[in-house]
C-alpha positions in Angstrom: -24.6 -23.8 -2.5 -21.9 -26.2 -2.9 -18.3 -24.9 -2.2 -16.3 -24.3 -4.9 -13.1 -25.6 -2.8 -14.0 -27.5 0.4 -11.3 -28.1 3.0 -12.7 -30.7 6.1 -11.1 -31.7 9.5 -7.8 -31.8 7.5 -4.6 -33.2 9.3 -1.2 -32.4 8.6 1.8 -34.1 10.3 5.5 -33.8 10.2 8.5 -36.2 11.0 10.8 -33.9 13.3 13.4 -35.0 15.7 10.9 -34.5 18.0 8.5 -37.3 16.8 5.7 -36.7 14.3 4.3 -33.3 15.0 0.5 -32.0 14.2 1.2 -29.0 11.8 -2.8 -28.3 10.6 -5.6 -30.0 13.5 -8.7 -31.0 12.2 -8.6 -27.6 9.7 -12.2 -27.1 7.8 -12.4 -24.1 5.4 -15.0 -23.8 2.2 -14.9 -20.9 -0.7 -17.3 -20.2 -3.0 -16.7 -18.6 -7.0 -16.3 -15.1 -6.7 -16.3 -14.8 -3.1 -12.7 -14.2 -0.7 -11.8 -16.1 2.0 -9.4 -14.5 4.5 -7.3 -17.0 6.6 -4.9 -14.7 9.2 -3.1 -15.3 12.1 1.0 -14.8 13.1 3.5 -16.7 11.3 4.1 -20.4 12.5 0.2 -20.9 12.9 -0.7 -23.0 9.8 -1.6 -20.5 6.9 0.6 -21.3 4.4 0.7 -25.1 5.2 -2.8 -25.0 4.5 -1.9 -23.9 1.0 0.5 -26.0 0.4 -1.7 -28.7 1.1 -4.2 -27.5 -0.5 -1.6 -27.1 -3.7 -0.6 -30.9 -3.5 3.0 -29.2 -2.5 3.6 -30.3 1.3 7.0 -32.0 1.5 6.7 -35.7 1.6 8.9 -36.9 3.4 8.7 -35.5 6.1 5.2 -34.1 5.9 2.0 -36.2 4.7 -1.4 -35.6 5.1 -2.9 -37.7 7.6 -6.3 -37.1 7.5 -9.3 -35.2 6.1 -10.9 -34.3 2.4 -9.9 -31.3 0.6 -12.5 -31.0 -3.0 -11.9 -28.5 -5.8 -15.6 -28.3 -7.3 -16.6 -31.9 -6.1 -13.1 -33.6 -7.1 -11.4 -35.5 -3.9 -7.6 -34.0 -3.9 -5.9 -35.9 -1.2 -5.1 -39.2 -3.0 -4.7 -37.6 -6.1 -2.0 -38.9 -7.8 0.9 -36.8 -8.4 0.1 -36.5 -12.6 -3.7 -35.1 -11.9 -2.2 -32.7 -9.3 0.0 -31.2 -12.0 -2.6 -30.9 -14.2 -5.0 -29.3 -12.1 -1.9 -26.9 -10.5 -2.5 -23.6 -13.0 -5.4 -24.4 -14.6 -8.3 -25.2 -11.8 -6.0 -24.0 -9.0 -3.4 -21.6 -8.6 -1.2 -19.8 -5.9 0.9 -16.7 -5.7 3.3 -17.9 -3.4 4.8 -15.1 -0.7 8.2 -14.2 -2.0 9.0 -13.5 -6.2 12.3 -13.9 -5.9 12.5 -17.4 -4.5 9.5 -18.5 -6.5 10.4 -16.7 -9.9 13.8 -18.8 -12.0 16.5 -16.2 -12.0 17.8 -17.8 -15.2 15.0 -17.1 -17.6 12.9 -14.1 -18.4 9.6 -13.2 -16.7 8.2 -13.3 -20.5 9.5 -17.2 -21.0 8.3 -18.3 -17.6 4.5 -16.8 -17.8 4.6 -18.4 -21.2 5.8 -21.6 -19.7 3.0 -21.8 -17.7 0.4 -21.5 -20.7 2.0 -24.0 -22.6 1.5 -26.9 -19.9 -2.5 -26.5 -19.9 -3.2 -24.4 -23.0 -2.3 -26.1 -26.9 -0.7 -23.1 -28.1 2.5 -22.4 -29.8 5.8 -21.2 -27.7 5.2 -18.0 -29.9 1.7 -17.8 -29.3 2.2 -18.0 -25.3 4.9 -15.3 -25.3 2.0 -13.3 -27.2 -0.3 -14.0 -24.5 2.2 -13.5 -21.4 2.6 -9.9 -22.9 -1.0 -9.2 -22.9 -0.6 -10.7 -19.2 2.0 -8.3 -17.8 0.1 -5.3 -19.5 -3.0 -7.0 -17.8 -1.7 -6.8 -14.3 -0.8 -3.0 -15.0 3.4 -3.7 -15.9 4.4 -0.8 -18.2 6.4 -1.2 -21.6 4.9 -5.5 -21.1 6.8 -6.4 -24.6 10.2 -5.0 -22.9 9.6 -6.4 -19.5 8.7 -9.7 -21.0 12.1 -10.0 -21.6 13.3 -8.8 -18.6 15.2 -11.4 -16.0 13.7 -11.3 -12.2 16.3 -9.2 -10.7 15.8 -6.4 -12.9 12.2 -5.9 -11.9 11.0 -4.0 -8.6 9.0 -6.1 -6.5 5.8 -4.7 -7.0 6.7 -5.5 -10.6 8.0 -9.4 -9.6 4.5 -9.8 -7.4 3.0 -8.8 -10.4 4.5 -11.0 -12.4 3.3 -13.6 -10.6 -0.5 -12.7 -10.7 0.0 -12.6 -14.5 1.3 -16.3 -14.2 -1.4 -17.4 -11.7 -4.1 -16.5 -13.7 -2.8 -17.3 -16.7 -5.0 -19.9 -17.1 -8.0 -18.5 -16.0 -8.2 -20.9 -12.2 -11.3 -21.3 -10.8 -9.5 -20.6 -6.8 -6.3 -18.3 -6.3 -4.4 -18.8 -3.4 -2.7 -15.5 -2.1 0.0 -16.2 0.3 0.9 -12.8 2.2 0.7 -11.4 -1.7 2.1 -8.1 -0.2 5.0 -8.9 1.9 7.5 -6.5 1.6 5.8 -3.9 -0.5 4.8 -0.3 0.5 1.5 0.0 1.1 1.2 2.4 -2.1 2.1 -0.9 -3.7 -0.3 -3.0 -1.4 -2.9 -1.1 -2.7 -2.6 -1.0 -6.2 -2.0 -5.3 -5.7 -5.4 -5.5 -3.6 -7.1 -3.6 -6.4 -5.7 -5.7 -8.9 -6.7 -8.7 -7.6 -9.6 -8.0 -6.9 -10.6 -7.0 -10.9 -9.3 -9.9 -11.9 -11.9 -11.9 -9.3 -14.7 -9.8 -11.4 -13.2 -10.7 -14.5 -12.3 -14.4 -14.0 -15.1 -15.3 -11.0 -12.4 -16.8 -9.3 -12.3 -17.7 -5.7 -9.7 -16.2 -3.9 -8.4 -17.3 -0.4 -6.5 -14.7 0.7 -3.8 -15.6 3.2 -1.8 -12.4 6.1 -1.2 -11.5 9.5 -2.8 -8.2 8.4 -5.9 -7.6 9.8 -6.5 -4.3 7.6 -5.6 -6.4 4.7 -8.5 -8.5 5.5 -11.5 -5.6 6.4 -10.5 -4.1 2.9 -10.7 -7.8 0.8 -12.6 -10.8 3.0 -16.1 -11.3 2.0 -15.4 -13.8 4.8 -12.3 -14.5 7.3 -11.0 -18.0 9.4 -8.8 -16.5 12.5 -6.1 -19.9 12.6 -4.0 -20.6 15.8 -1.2 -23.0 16.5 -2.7 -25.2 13.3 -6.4 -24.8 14.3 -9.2 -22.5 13.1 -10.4 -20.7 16.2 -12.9 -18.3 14.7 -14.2 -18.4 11.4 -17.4 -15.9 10.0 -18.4 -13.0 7.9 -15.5 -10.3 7.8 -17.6 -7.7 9.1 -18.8 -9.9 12.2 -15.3 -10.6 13.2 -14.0 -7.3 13.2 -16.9 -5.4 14.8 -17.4 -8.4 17.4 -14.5 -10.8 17.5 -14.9 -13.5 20.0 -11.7 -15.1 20.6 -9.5 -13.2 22.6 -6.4 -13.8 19.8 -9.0 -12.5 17.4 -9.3 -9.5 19.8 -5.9 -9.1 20.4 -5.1 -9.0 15.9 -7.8 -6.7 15.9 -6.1 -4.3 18.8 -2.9 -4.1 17.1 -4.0 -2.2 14.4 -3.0 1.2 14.5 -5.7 3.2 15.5 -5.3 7.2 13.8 -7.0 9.9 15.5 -7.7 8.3 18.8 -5.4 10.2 21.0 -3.0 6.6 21.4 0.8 6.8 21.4 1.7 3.6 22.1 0.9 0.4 19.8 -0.6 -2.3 21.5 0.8 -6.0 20.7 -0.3 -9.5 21.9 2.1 -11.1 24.8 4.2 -13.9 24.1 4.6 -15.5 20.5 3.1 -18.6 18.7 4.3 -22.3 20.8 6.1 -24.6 19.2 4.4 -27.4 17.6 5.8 -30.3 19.6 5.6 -28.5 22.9 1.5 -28.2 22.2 -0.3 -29.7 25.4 -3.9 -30.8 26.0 -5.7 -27.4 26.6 -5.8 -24.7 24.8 -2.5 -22.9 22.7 -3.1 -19.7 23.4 -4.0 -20.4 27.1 -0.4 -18.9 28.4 -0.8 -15.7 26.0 -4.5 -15.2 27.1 -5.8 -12.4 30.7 -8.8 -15.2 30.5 -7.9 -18.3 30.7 -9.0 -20.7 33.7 -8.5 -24.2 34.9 -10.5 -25.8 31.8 -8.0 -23.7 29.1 -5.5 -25.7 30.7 -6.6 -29.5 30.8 -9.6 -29.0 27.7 -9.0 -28.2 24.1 -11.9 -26.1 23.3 -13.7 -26.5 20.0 -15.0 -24.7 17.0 -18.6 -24.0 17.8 -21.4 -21.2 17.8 -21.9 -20.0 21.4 -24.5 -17.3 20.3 -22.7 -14.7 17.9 -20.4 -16.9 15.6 -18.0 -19.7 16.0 -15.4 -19.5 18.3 -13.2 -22.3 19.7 -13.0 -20.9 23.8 -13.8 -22.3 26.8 -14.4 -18.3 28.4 -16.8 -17.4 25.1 -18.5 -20.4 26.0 -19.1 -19.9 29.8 -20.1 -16.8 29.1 -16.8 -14.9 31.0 -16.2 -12.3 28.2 
């Protein structure tokens, strides 16, 4: 089966004052209609430039994409000029970016931007879309939609603002929604009730969804699929179930660990030592080498790579010597 959206050995540099810095390293994901991708890892390891990227939205300057192919359904997207890029932004390709309130204008109502949004892809009438971005909000589950509509931002909840922008992402009906940490910030009552939402509007649509969080539970309860990234790599990458009953990186291991664990008798939570490296301090070997009880002399001189070392792939040097 082809990928509906096909991401390969993508490259992603930045201008810093520290010289042109690697943000994504040789990053290859694929998604198919109707299936969800989770990508997860800490902040600071490439998710949401991935998305951007992916988007046609990374900075330029100083960012620029210096290598790789990204597709949606066969069409090349790096290279794309910036007009096709807008016109495939809402209606092939979407994203519900992390935070409402720095995505949403504060200066018009929720009802005028959803509407907004039809308008550019759709050849309806302003009054038409204003109908249609109320059927939206009492899609996505907003009470009293016809009151809301006319609502500013600020006087929504944030449950209410994230679901305000689900109703403008798929306002078009895109054939790949990108989530970027969709439920930051939101009680997990409210976490729910998003993750169920989404994931009627992936029956209703066939959408692909790529699903980007640090949250580990997040991902057992939406990834048909899941890509474990690093310090701008993909390190693991299989079936959700395979990486959280058998993870193979020791990072994977260590996400997987700090999930609570109820009923086990534990009364400490465990965490993973040390925090992400910056960028432009990244050596030869491998990133997570100084966070990681395995590493060895090869972590430090060898950058390991993506492969299959008998369960699924894995990029370390002690999965592939057989040492855990």
């Amino acid at each position: 089966m082809t990928a509906l959206l096909d991401i390969n050995d993508l490259r992603v540099t930045f201008n810093t004052r520290y010289g042109e810095v690697t943000a994504l390293d040789s990053v290859s994901l694929n998604v198919n209609a109707g299936e969800t991708l989770g990508v997860v890892g800490e902040s600071g390891c490439g998710k949401s430039i991935t998305a951007l990227a992916t988007m046609g939205l990374i900075p330029s300057p100083p960012g620029r994409i210096a290598g790789g192919s990204i597709k949606l359904a066969g069409e090349e997207l790096t290279g794309a000029s910036d007009a096709r890029l807008r016109a495939l932004r809402g209606a092939d390709i979407a994203m519900i970016f992390q935070e409402p309130m720095t995505s949403l204008n504060p200066v018009f109502t929720v009802g005028d931007q959803i509407a907004e949004a039809i308008m550019l892809h759709q050849k309806v009438s302003a009054a038409q879309a204003f109908k249609d971005a109320i059927a939206l909000l009492d899609r996505v589950g907003i009470p009293s939609p016809a009151e809301r509509a006319r609502d500013y931002p600020h006087q929504l909840s944030g449950g209410m603002r994230q679901r305000v922008m689900i109703a403008m992402a798929v306002s078009c009906r895109p054939k790949v929604l990108i989530a970027d940490e969709p439920t930051t910030a939101l009680d997990v009552t409210v976490q729910a009730q998003i993750f169920d939402l989404l994931n009627e509007i992936q029956r209703e649509f066939g959408a692909a969804i790529i699903l980007i969080t640090h949250d580990m539970g997040a991902i057992s309860e939406m990834a048909d699929r899941v890509a474990v990234m690093y310090a701008g790599r993909v390190i693991e990458q299989a079936r959700a179930d395979d990486v959280l009953d058998a993870p193979q990186h020791p990072y994977a291991r260590g996400l997987i660990d700090c999930i609570p664990a109820l009923g086990k008798g534990e009364t400490e939570l465990r965490e993973i030592p040390g925090v992400v490296p910056p960028l432009h301090l990244l050596g030869a070997g491998c990133a997570f080498a100084d966070r990681c009880a395995h590493k060895f002399a090869r972590c430090e001189s060898e950058k390991p790579l993506l492969a299959d070392h008998g369960h699924h792939p894995a990029a370390c040097h002690a999965v592939e010597e057989g040492r855990i």
